[in-house]
Backbone as a printed PyTorch tensor [residue, N CA C, xyz], in Angstrom:
tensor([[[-60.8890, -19.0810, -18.9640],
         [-60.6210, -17.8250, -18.3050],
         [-60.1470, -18.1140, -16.8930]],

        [[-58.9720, -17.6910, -16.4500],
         [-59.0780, -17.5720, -15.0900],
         [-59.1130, -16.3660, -14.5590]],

        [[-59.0280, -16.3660, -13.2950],
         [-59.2360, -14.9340, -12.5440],
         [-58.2200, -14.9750, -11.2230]],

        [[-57.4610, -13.8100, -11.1350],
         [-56.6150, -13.2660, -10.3480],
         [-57.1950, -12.9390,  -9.0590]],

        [[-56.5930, -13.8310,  -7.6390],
         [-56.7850, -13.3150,  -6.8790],
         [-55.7700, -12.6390,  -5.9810]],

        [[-56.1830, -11.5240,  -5.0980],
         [-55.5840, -10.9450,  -4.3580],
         [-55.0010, -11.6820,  -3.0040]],

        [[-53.9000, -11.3810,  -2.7990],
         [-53.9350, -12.4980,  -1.2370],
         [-53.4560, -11.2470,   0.0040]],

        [[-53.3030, -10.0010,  -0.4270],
         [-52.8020,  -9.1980,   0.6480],
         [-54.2750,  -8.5320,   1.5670]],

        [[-54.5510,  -8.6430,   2.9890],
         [-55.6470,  -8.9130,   3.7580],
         [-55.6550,  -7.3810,   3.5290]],

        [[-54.2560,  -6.8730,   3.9520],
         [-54.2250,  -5.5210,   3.8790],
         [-54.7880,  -4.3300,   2.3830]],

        [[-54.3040,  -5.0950,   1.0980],
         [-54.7620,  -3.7850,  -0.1680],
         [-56.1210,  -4.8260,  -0.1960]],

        [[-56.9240,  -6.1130,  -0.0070],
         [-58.5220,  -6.1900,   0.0520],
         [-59.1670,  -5.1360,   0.9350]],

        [[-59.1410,  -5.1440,   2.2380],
         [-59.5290,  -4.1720,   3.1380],
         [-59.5180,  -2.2580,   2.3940]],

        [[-58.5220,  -1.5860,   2.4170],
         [-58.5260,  -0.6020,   1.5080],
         [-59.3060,  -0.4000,   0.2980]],

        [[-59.1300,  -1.8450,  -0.4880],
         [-59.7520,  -1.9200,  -1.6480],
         [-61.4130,  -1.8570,  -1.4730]],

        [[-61.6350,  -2.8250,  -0.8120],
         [-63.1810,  -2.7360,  -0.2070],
         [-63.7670,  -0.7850,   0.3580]],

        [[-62.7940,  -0.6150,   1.1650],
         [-63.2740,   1.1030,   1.9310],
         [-63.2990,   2.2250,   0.5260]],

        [[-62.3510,   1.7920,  -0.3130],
         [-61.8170,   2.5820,  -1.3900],
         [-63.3630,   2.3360,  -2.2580]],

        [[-63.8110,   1.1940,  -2.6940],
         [-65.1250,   0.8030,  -3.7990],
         [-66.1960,   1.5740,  -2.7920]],

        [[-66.3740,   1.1510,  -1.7370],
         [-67.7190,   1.5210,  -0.7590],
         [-67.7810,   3.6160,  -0.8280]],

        [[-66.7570,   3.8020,  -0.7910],
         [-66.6970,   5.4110,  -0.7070],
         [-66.9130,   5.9200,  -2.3890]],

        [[-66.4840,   5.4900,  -3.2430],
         [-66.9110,   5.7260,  -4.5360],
         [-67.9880,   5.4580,  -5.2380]],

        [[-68.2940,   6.6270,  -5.6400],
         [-70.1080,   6.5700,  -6.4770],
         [-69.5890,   5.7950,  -7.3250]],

        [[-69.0370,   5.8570,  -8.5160],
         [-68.2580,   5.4690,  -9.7350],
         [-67.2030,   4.8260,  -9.4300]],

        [[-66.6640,   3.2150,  -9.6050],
         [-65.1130,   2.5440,  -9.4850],
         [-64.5960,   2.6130, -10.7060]],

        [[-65.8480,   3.2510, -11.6030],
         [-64.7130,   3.1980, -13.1660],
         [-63.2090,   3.5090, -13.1140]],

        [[-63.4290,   4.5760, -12.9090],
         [-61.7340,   5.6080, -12.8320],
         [-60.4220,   4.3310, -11.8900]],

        [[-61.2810,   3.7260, -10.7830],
         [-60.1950,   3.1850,  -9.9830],
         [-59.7820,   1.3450, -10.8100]],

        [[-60.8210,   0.9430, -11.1270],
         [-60.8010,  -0.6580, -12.3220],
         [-60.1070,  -0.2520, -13.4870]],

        [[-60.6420,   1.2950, -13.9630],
         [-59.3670,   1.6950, -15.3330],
         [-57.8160,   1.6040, -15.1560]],

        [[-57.6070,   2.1720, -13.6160],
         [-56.3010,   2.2030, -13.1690],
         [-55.7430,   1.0200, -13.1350]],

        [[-56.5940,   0.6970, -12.3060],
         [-55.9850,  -1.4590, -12.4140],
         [-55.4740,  -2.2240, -13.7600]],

        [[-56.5040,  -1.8110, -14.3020],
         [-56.0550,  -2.2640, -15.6370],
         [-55.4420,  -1.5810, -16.3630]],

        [[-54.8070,  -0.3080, -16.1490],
         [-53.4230,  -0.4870, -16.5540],
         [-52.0950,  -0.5040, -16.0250]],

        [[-52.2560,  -0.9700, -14.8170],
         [-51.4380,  -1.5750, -14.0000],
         [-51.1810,  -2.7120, -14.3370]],

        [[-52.2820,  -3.6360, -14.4670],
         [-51.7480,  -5.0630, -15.0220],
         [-51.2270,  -5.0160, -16.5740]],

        [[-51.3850,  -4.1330, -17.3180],
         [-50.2860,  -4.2170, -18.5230],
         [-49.3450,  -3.7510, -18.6780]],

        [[-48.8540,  -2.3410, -17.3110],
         [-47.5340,  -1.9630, -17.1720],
         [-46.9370,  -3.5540, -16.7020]],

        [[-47.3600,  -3.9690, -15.7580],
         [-46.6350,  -4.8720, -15.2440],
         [-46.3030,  -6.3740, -16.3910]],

        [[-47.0100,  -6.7130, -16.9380],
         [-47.1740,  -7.4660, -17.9630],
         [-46.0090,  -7.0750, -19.0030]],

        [[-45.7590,  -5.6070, -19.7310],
         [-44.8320,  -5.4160, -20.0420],
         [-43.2020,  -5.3190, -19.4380]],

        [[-43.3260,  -5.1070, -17.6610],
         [-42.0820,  -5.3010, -16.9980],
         [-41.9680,  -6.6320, -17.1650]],

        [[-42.8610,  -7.4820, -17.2210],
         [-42.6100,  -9.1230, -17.1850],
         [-41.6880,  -9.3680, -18.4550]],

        [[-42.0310,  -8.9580, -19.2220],
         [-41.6810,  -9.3230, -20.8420],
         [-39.6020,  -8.6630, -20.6260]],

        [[-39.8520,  -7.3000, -20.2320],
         [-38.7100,  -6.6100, -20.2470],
         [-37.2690,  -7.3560, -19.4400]],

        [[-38.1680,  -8.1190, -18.5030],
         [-36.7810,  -8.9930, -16.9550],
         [-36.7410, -10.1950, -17.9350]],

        [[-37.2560, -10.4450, -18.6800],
         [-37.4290, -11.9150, -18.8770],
         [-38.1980, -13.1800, -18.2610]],

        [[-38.7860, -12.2120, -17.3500],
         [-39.9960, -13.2850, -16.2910],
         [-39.2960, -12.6900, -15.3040]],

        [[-40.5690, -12.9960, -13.9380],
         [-40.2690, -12.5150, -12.6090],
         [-40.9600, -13.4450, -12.1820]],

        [[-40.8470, -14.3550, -11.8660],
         [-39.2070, -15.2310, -11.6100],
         [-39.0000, -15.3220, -13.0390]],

        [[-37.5430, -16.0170, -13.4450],
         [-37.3600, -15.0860, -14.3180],
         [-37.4460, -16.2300, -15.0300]],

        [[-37.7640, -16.4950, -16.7390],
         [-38.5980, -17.2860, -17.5560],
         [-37.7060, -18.7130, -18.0600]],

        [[-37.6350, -19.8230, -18.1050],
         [-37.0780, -21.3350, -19.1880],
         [-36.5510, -20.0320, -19.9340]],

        [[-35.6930, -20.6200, -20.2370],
         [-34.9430, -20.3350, -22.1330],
         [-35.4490, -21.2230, -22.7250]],

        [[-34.9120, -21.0270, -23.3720],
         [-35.1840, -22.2180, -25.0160],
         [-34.3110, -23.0850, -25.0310]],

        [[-34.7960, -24.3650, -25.4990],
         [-34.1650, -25.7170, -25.6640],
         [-33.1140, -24.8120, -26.8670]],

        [[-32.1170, -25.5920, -26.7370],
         [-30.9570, -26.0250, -27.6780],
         [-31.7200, -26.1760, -28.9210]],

        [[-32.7540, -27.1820, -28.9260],
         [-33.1650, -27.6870, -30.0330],
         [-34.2740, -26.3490, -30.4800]],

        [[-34.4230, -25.5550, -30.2700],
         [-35.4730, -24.7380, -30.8310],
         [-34.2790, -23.3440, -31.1970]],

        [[-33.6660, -23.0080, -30.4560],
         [-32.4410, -22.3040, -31.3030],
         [-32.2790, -22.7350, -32.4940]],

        [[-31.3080, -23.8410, -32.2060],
         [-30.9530, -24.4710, -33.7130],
         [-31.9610, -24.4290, -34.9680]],

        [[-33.2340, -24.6740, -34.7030],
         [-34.3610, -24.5660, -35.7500],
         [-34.2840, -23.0390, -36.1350]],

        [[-34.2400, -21.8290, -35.4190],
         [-34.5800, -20.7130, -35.8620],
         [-32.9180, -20.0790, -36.6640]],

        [[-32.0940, -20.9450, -36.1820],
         [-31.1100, -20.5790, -36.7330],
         [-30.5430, -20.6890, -38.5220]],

        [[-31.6050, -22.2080, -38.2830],
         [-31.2870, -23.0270, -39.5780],
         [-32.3450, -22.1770, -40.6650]],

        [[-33.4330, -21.4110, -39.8450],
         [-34.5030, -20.4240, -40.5240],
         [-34.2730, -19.1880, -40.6130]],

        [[-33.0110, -18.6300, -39.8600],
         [-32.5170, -16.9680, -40.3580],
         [-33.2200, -16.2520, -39.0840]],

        [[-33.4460, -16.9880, -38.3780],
         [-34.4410, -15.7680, -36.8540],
         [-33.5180, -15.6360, -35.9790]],

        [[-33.4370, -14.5420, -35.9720],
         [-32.7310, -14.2490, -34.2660],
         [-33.2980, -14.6550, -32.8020]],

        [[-32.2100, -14.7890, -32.0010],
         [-32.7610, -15.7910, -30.8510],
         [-33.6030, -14.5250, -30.2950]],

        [[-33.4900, -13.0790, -29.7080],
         [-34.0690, -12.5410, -29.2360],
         [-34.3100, -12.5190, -27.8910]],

        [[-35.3810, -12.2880, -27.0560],
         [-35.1560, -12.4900, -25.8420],
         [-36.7440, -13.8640, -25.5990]],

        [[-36.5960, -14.4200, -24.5990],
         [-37.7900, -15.5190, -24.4740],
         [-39.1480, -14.8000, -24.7650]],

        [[-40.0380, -15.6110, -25.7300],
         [-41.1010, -15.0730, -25.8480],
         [-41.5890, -13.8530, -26.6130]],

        [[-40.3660, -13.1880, -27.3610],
         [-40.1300, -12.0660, -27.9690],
         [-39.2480, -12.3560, -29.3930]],

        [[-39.7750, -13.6360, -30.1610],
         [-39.1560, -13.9630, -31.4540],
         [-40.3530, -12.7710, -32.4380]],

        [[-41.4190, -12.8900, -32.3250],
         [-41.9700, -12.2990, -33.6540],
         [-42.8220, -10.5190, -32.5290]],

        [[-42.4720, -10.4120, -30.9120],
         [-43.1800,  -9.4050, -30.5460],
         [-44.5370,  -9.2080, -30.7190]],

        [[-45.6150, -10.3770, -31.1090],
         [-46.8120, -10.4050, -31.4880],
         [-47.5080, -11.0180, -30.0690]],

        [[-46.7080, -11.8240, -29.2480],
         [-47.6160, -11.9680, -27.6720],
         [-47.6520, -10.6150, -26.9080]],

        [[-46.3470, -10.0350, -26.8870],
         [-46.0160,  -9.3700, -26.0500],
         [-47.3620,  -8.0050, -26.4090]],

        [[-47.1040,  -7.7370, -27.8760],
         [-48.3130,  -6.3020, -28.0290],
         [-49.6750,  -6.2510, -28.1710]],

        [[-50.2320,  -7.6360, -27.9450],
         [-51.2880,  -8.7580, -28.2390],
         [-52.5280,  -8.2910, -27.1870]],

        [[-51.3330,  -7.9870, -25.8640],
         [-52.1060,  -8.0400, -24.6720],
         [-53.1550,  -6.8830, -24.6270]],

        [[-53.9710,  -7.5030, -23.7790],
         [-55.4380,  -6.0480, -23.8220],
         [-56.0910,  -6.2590, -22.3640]],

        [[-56.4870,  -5.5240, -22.1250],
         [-57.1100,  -4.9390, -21.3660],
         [-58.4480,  -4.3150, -21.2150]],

        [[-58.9910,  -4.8970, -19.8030],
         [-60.5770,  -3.8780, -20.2410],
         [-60.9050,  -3.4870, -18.7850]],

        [[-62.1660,  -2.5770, -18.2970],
         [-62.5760,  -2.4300, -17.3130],
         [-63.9560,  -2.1080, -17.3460]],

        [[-64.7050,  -2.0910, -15.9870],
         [-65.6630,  -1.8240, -15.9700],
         [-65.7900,  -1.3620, -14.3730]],

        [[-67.1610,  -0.8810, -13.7340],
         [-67.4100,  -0.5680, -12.5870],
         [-67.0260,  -1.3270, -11.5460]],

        [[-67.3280,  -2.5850, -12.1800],
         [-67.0070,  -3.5370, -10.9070],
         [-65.6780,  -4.2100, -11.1430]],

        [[-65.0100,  -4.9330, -12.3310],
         [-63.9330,  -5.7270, -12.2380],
         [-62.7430,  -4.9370, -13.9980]],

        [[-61.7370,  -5.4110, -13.5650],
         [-60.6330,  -5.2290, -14.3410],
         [-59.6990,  -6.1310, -14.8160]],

        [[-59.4190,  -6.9020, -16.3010],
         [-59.3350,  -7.8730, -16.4750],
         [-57.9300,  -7.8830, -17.5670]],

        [[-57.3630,  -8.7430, -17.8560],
         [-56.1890,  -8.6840, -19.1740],
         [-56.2790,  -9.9640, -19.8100]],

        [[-55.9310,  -9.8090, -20.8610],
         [-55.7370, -11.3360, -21.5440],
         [-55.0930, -10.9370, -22.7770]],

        [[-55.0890, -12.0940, -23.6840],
         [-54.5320, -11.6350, -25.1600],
         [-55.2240, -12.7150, -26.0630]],

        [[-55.3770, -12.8160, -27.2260],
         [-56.4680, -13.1860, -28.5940],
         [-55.2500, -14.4060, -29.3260]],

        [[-53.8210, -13.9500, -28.4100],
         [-53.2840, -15.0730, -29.4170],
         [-53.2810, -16.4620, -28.8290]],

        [[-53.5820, -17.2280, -29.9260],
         [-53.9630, -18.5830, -30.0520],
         [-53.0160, -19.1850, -29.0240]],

        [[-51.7350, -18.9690, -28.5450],
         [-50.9550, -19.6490, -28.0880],
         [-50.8070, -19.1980, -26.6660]],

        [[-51.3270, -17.7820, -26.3500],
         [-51.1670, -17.0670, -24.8830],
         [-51.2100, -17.7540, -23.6460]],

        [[-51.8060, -18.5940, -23.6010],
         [-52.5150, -19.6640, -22.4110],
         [-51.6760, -20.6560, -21.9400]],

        [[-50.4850, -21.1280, -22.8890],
         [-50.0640, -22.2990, -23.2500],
         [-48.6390, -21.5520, -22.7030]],

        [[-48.2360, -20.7230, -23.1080],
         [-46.9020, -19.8410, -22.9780],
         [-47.0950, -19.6510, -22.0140]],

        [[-48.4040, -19.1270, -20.7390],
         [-48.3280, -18.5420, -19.7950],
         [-48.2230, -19.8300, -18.3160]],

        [[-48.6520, -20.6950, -18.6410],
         [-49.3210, -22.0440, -18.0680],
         [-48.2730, -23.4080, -18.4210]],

        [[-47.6380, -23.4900, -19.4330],
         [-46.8380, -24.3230, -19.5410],
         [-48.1260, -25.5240, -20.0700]],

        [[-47.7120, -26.5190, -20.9780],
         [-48.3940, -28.1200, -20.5370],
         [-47.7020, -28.5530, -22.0940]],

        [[-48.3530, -29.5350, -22.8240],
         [-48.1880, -30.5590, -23.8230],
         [-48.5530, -30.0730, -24.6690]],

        [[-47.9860, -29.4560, -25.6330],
         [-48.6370, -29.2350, -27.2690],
         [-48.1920, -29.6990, -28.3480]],

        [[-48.7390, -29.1940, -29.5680],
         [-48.0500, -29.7750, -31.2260],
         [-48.7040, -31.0980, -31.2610]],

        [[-48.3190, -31.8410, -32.2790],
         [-48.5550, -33.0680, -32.8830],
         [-48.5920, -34.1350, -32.1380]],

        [[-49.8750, -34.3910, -31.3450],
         [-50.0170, -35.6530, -30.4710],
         [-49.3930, -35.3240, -28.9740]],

        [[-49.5420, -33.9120, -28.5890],
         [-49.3450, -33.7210, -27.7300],
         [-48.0330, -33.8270, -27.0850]],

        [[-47.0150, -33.8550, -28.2060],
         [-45.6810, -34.3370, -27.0480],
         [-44.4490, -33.5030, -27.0990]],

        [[-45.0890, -31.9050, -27.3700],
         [-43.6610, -30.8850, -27.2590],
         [-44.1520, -29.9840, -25.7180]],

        [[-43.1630, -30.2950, -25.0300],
         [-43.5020, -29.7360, -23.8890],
         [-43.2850, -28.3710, -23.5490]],

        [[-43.9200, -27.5320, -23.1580],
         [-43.8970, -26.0530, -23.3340],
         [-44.0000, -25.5860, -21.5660]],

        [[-42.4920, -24.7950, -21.3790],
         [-42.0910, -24.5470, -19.6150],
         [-43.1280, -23.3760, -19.7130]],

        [[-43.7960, -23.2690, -18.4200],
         [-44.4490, -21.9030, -18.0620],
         [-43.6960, -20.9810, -17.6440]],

        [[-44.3190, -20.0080, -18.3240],
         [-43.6710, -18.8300, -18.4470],
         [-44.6980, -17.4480, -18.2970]],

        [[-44.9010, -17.4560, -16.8070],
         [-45.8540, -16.3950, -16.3630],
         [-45.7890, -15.3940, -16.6500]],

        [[-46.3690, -14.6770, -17.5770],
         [-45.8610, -13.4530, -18.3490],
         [-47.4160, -12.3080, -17.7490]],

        [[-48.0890, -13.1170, -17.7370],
         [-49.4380, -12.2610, -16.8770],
         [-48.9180, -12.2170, -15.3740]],

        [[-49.9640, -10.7890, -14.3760],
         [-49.9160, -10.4720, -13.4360],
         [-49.9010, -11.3470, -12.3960]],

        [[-50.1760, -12.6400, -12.8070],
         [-50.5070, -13.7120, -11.6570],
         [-49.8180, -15.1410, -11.8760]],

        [[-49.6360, -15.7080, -10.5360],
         [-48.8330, -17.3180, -10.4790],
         [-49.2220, -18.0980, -11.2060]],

        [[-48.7660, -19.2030, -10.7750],
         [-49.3660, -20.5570, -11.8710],
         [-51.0060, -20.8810, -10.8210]],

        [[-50.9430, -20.2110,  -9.7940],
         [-52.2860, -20.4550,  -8.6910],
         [-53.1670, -19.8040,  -8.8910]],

        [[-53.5240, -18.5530,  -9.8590],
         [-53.8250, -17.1560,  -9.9490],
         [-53.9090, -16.1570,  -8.7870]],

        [[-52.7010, -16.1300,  -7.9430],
         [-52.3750, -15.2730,  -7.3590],
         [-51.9120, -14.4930,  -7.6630]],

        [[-52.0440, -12.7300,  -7.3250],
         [-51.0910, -11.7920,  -7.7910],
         [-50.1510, -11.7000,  -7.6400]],

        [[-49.1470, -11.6250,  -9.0230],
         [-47.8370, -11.4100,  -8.6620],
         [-47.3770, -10.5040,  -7.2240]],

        [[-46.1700, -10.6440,  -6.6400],
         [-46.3530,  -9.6040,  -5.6480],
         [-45.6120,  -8.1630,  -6.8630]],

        [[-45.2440,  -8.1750,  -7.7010],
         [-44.9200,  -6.6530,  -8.2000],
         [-46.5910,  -5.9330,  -8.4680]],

        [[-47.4650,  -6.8250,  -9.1410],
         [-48.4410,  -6.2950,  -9.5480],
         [-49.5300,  -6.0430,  -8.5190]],

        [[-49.1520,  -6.3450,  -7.2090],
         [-49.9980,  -6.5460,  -6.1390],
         [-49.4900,  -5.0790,  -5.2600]],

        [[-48.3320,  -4.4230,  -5.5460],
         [-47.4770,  -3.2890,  -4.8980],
         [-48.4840,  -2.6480,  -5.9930]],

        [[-48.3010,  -2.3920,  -7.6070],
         [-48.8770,  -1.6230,  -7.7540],
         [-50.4190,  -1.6210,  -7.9620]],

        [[-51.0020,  -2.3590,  -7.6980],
         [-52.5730,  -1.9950,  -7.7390],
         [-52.7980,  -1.8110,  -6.0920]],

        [[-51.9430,  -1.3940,  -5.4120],
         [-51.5840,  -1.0700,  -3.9000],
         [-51.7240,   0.9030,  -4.1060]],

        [[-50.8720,   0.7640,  -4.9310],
         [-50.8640,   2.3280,  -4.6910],
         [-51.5760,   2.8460,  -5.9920]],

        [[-52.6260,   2.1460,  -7.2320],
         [-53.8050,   2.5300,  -7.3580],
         [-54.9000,   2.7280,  -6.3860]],

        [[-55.1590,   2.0580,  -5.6150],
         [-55.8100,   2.1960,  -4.3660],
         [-55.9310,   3.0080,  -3.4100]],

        [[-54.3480,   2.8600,  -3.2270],
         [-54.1820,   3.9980,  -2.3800],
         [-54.1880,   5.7410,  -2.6910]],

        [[-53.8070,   5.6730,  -3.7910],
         [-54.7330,   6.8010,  -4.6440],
         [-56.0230,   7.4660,  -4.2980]],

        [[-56.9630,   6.5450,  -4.7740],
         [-58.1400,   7.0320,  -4.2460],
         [-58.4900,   6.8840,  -3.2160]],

        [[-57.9080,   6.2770,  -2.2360],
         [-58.0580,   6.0450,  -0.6380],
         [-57.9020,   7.9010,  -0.1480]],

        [[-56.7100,   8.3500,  -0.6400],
         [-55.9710,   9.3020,   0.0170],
         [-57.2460,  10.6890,  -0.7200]],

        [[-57.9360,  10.5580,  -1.6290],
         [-58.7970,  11.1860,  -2.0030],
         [-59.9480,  11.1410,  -1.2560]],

        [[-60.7190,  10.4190,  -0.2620],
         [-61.6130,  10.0980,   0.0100],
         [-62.0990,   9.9600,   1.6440]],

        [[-60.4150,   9.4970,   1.7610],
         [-59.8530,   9.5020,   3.4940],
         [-59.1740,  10.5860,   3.8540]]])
């Protein structure tokens, strides 16, 4: 598991005044989290932000020689992309996905048979290869915040 951190001094501060003024953060961690799967789906839609490896030559050719369309990166069978989930609670708001390969696609490293097909990262979650927030997903859990800021302030 990793965990996403925030690096803007400015939406922590808010974020902090925003939790301290609320009896309940449910409503504001629900928002978050679905902020990080709007954004998760803009990821999928640009092709990465920054924007994602293509595919080797050599992995075309395989899907070609198999009848698959090239499609867009990461979007051959659409099973990562609708995979993703989401949860919340009072205190934290989280995303991930169940498929076996999510981690590997998102992170890049060595897989397959003895370790030696190399797989480019391809940050398709809210956060860097550092777990920093993307800055798109960091604008909008900005103005979740600010939401209930403007309710409260």
């Amino acid at each position: 598991m990793s965990f996403i951190e925030i690096q803007s001094p400015e939406l922590i501060a808010k974020l902090n005044q925003v939790a301290e003024a609320m009896q309940d953060t449910s409503p504001l961690t629900a928002a978050i989290a679905g902020s990080f799967v709007a954004v998760v789906d803009d990821n999928f839609a640009a092709q990465g932000r920054p924007t994602w490896a293509g595919r080797k030559a050599s992995t075309i050719k395989s899907y070609q020689r198999r009848g698959l369309s090239y499609g867009g990166v990461l979007q051959l069978s659409g099973a990562l992309r609708s995979r993703i989930t989401s949860s919340s609670d009072r205190d934290s708001a989280s995303i991930g996905s169940n498929m076996p390969y999510a981690a590997i696609q998102h992170f890049g490293g060595m897989t397959g048979k003895n370790h030696k097909v190399k797989i480019e990262s391809r940050l398709y979650m809210p956060m860097d290869a550092n777990g920093f927030l993307q800055p798109e997903a960091e604008n909008e859990i900005f103005k979740d915040v600010d939401f209930y800021w403007k309710k409260f302030f």
